[in-house]
KEROLUM-870064 format. One record per residue (C-alpha): x, z, y. Coordinates in steps of 0.25 Angstrom, whole numbers, plus 5000, padded with zeros to 4 digits. Each point is the difference from the previous one (the first is absolute). Layout:
KEROLUM-870064
{u=X, w=Z, v=Y}
...
end
This chain:
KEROLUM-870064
{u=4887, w=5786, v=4597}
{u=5007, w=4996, v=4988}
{u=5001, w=4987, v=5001}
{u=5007, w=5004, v=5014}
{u=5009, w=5010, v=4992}
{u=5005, w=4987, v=4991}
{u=5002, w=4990, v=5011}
{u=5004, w=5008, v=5014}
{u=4998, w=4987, v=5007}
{u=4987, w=5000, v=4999}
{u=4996, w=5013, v=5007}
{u=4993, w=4998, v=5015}
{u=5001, w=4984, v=4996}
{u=4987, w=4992, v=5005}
{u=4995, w=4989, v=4997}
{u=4992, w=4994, v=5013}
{u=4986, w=4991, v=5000}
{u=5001, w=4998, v=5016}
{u=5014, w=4990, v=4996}
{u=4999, w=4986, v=4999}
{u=5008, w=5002, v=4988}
{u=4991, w=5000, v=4987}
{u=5002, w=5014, v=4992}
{u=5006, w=4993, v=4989}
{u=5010, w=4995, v=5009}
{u=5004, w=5015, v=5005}
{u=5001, w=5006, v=4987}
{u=5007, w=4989, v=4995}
{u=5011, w=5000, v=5010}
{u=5000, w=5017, v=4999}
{u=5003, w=4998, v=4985}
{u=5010, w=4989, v=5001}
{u=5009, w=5005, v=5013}
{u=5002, w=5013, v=4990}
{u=5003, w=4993, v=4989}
{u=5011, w=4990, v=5008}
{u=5005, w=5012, v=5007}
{u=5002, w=5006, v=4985}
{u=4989, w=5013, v=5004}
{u=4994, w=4993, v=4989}
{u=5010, w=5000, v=4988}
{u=5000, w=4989, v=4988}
{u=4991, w=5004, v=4989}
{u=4993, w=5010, v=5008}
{u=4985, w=5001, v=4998}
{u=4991, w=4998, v=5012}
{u=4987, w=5004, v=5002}
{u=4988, w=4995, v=4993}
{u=4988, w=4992, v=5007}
{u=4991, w=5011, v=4999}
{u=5011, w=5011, v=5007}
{u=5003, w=4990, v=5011}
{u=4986, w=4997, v=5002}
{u=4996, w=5015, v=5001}
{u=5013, w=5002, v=5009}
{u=4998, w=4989, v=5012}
{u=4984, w=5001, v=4996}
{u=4999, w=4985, v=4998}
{u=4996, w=4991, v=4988}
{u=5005, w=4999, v=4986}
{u=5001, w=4987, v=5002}
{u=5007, w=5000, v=5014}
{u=5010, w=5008, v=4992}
{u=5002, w=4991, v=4988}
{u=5003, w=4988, v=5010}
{u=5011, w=5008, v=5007}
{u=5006, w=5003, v=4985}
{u=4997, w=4987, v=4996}
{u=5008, w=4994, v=5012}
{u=5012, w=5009, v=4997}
{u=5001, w=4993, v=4985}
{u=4998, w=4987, v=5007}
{u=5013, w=5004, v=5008}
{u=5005, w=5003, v=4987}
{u=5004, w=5016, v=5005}
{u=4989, w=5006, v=4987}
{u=4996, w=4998, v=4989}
{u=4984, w=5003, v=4996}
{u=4998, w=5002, v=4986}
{u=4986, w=5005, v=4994}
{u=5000, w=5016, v=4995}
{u=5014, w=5000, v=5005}
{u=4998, w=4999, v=5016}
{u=5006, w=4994, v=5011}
{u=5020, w=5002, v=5001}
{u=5008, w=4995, v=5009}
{u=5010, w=4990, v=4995}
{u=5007, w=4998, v=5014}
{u=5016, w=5006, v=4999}
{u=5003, w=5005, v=5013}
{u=5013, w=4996, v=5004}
{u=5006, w=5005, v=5015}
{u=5007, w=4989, v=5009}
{u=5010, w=5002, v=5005}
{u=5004, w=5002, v=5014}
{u=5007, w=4991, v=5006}
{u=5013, w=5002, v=5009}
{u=5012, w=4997, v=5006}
{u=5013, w=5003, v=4990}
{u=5010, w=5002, v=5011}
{u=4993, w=5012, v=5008}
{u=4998, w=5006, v=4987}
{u=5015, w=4998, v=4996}
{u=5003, w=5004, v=5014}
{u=4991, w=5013, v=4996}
{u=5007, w=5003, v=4988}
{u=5015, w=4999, v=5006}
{u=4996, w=5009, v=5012}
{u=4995, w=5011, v=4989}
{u=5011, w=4997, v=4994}
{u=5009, w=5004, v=5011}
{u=4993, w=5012, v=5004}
{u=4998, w=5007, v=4987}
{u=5011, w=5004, v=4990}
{u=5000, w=4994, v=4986}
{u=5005, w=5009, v=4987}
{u=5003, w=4992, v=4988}
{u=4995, w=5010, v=4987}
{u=5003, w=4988, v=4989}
{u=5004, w=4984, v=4997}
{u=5003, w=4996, v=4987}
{u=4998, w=4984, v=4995}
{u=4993, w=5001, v=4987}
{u=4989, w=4993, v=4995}
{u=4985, w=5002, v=5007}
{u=4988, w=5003, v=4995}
{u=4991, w=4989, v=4995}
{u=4991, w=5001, v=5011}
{u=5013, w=4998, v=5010}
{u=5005, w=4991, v=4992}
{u=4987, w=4991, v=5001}
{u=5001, w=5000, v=5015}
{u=5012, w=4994, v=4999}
{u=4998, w=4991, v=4990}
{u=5013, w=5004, v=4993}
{u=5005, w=4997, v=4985}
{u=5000, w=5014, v=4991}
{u=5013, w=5001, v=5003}
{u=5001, w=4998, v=5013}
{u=5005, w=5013, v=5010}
{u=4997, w=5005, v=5014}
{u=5005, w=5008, v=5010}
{u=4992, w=5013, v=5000}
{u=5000, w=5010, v=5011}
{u=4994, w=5013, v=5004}
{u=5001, w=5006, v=5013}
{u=4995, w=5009, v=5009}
{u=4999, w=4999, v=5015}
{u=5000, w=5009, v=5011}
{u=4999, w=5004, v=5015}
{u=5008, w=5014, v=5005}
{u=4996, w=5009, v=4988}
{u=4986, w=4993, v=4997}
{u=5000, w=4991, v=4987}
{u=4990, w=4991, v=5001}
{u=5002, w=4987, v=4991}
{u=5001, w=5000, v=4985}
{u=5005, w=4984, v=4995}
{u=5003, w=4994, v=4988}
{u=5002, w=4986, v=4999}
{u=5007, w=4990, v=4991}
{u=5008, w=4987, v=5007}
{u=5006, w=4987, v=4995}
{u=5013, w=4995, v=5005}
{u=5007, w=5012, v=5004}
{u=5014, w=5003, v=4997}
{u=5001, w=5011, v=4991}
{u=5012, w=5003, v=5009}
{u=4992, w=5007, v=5012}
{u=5003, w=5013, v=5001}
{u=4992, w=5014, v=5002}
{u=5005, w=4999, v=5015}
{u=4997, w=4987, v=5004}
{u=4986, w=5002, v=4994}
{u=4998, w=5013, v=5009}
{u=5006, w=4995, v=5012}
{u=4997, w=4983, v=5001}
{u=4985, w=4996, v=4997}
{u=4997, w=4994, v=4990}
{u=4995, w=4985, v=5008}
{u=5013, w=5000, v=5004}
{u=5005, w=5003, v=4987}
{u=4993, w=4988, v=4995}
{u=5006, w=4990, v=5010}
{u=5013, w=5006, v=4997}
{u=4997, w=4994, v=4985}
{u=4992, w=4988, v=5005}
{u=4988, w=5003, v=5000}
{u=4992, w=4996, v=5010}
{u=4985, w=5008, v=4999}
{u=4991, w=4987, v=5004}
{u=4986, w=5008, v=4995}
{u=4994, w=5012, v=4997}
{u=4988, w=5008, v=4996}
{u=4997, w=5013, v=5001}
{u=4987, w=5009, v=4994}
{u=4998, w=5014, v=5004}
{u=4992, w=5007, v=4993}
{u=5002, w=5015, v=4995}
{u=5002, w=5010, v=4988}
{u=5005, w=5015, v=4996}
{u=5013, w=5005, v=4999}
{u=5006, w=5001, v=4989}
{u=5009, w=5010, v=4996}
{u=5011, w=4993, v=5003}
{u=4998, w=4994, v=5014}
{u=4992, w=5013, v=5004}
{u=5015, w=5008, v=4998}
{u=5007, w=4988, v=5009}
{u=4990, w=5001, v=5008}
{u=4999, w=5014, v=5002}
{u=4984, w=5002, v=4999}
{u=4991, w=5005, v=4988}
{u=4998, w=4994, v=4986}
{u=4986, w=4991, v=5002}
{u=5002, w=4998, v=5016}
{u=4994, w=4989, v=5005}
{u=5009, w=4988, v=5003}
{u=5000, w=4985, v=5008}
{u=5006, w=4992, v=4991}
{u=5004, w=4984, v=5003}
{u=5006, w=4989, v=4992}
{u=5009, w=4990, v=5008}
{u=5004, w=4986, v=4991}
{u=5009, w=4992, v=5007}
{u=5003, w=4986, v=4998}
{u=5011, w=4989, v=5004}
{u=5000, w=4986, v=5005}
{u=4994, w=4996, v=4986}
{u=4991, w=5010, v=4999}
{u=5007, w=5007, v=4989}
{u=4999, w=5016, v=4999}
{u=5012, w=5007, v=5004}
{u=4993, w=5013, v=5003}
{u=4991, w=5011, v=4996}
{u=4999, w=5010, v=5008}
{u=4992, w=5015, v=4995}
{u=4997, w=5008, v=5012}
{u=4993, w=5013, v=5000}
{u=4999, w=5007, v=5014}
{u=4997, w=5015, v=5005}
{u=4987, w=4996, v=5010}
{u=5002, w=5012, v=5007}
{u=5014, w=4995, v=5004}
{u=4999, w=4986, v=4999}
{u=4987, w=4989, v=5004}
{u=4998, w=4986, v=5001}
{u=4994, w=4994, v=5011}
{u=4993, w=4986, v=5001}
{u=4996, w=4995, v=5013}
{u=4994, w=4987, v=4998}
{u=4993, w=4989, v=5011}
{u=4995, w=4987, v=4999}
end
């Protein structure tokens, strides 16, 4: 039970003799699938010979060949008195798509919600920003916070930072053009982009604009969008109310 309690995926797995598939085998693909999938994480401990031996009632040594073929593949390392981690770094793939129904997306939501502008300022970005863009220390961007709305519900928290827009937009050409036209209108033409949803709290900040409590759980995504070259001209911040605001994915072969 403990061993369960440490790795979830384990509870109700079987290993099964009636297979043409030797045991090693099974337990060696039950490990490996959870350490690409990133279920197992780099650096985490595994179980030891003896514990999966007693789990899927089979040999010590059938259990040391399915470890010793995960260090074959080069996803642990086995070290005497130290045990058997993961050395695998899960990184997600992305999910590919075409860019002109998503842009088509964003103008529609962009149509059918209203934008308020709280802040731009050009200054100088944070080193992290600044890093994205591969700028010189000196180098500014546009920064923009905005919120954005349906009737009375406020749904959209952004902040983002551009490059190549004139410092000449005004507060009401942000709130009522969007900002992909925006960007042709300085030409810039967005050729690429990627997106990572993941999700956070609220700060104290965006919970006020957002009118929901201090810690409320939040769907966050980062948009970077690129041109012909492949040079980063925006970094879009985006934290949205789920109760108000969901993104759905319906994918086919």
């Amino acid at each position: 039970m403990l061993l369960d309690s440490q790795f979830p995926f384990l509870i109700g797995t079987m290993l099964s003799e009636s297979s043409p598939t030797p045991l090693y085998y099974q337990l060696y693909k039950l490990l490996q699938q959870n350490i690409v999938s990133g279920t197992l994480e780099d650096g985490m401990k595994l179980p030891t010979e003896l514990q999966l031996s007693k789990k899927f009632d089979i040999s010590r040594i059938t259990a040391k060949r399915a470890l010793d073929e995960l260090a074959a593949d080069g996803l642990v390392a086995r070290k005497r008195a130290k045990g058997t981690h993961v050395t695998h770094k899960y990184q997600p793939k992305p999910i590919k798509a075409p860019l002109i129904g998503m842009l088509q997306e964003l103008e529609f939501l962009g149509q059918h919600s209203h934008a308020k502008v709280l802040d731009t300022a050009i200054i100088l970005p944070p080193k992290e920003i600044a890093a994205e863009f591969n700028l010189k220390n000196t180098d500014t961007l546009l920064q923009m916070k905005r919120v954005r709305s349906r009737g009375k519900q406020t749904f959209a928290y952004y902040t983002s930072w551009s490059k190549g827009l004139e410092i000449n937009i005004d507060k009401d050409m942000l709130e009522s053009t969007t900002r992909l036209q925006i960007f042709k209108m300085n030409g810039i033409d967005i050729k690429h982009v990627k997106q990572m949803i993941s999700a956070e709290v609220a700060s104290f900040e965006v919970a006020k604009a957002l009118n929901v409590e201090l810690g409320y759980p939040l769907l966050t995504l980062i948009r970077r969008s690129f041109d012909n070259n492949e040079n980063l001209v925006d970094y879009l911040y985006a934290r949205y109310n789920p109760e108000h605001f969901q993104y759905y994915m319906d994918l086919t072969p």
